[in-house]
C-alpha beads as a LAMMPS data file, in Angstrom:
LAMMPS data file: protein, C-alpha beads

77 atoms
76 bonds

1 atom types
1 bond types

-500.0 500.0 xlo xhi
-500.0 500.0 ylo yhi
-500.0 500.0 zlo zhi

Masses

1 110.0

Atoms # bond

1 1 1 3.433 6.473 -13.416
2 1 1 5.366 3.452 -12.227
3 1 1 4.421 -0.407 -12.332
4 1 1 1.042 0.221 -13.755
5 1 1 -0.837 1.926 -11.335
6 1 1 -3.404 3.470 -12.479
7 1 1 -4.371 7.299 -12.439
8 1 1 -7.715 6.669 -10.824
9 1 1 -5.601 4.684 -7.887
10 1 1 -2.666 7.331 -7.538
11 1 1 -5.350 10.440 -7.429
12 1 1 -7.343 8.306 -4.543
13 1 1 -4.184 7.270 -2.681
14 1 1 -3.092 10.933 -2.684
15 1 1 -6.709 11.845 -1.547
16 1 1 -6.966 9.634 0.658
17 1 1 -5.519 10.284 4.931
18 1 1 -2.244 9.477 5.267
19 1 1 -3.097 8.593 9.165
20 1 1 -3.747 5.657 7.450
21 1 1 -1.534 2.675 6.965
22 1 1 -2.706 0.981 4.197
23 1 1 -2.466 4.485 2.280
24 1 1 1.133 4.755 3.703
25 1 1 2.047 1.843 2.173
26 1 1 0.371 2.685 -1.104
27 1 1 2.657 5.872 -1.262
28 1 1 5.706 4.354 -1.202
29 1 1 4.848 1.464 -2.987
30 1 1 3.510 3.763 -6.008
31 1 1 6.232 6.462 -5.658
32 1 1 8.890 3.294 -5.877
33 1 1 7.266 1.421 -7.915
34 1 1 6.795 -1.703 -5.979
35 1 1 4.544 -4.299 -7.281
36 1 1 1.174 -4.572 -5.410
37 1 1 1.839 -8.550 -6.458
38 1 1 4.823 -7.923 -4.047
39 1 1 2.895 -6.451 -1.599
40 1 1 0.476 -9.572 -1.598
41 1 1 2.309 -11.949 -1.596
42 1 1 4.753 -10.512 1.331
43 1 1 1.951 -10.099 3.610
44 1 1 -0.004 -13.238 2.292
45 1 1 -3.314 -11.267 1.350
46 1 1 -5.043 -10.636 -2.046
47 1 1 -3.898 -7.968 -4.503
48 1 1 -7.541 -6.696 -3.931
49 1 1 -6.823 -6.413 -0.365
50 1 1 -3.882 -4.240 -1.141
51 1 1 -5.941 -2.161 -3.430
52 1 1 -8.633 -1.591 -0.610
53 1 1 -5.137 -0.473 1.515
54 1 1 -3.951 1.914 -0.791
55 1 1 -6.985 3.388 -1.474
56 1 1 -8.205 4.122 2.392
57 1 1 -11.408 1.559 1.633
58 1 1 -10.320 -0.765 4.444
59 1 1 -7.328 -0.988 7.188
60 1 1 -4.487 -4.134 7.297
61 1 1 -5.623 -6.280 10.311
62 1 1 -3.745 -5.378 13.377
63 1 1 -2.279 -8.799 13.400
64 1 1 -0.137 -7.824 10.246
65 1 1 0.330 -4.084 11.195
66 1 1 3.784 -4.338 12.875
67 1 1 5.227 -6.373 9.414
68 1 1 3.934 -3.422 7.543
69 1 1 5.517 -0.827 10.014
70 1 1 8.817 -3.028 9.152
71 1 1 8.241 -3.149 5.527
72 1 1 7.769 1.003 5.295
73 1 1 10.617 1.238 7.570
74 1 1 13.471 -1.242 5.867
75 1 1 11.971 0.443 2.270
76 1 1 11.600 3.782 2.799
77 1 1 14.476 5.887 0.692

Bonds

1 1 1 2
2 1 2 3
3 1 3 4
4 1 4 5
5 1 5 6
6 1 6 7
7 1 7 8
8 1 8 9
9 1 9 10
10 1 10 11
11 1 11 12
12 1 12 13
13 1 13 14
14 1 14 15
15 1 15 16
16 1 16 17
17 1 17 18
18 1 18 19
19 1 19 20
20 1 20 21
21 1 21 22
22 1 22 23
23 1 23 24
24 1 24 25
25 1 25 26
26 1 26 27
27 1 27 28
28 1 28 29
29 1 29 30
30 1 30 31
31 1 31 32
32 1 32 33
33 1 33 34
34 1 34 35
35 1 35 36
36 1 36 37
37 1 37 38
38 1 38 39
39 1 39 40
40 1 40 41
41 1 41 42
42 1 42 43
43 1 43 44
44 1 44 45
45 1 45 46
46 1 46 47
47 1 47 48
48 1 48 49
49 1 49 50
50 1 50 51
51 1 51 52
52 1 52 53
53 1 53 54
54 1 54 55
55 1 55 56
56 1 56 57
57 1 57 58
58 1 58 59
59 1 59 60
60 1 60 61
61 1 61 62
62 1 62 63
63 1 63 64
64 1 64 65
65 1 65 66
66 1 66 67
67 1 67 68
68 1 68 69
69 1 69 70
70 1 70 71
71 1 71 72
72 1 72 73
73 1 73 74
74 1 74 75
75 1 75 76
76 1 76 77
């Protein structure tokens, strides 16, 4: 498991619908082990915010949604 994420967060991310994009995000970030800090603090929103994303619990506002689409884009491997 990479940067600390927990099992309880990777087994809901992976449950979770990728049709989402805040679960998206969570994928990469956990399979590359990018920081949910970094994550925060890229899209100027709370680490709980980004846990909500990753987990499916709530969507990134649509204002922010085209920076993520960049982000997954320019990080993807």
């Amino acid at each position: 498991m990479s940067y600390g994420y927990s099992q309880s967060l990777v087994r809901v991310n992976k449950e979770a619908s990728i049709k989402s994009l805040g679960v998206a995000l969570g994928r990469m970030c956990i399979a590359q082990g990018i920081s949910v800090q970094t994550i925060a603090d890229t899209f100027g929103v709370s680490r709980m915010t980004v846990y909500n994303w990753f987990k499916g619990h709530t969507h990134p506002n649509v204002a922010i949604t085209p920076a993520i689409l960049r982000y997954i884009n320019t990080h993807k491997k």
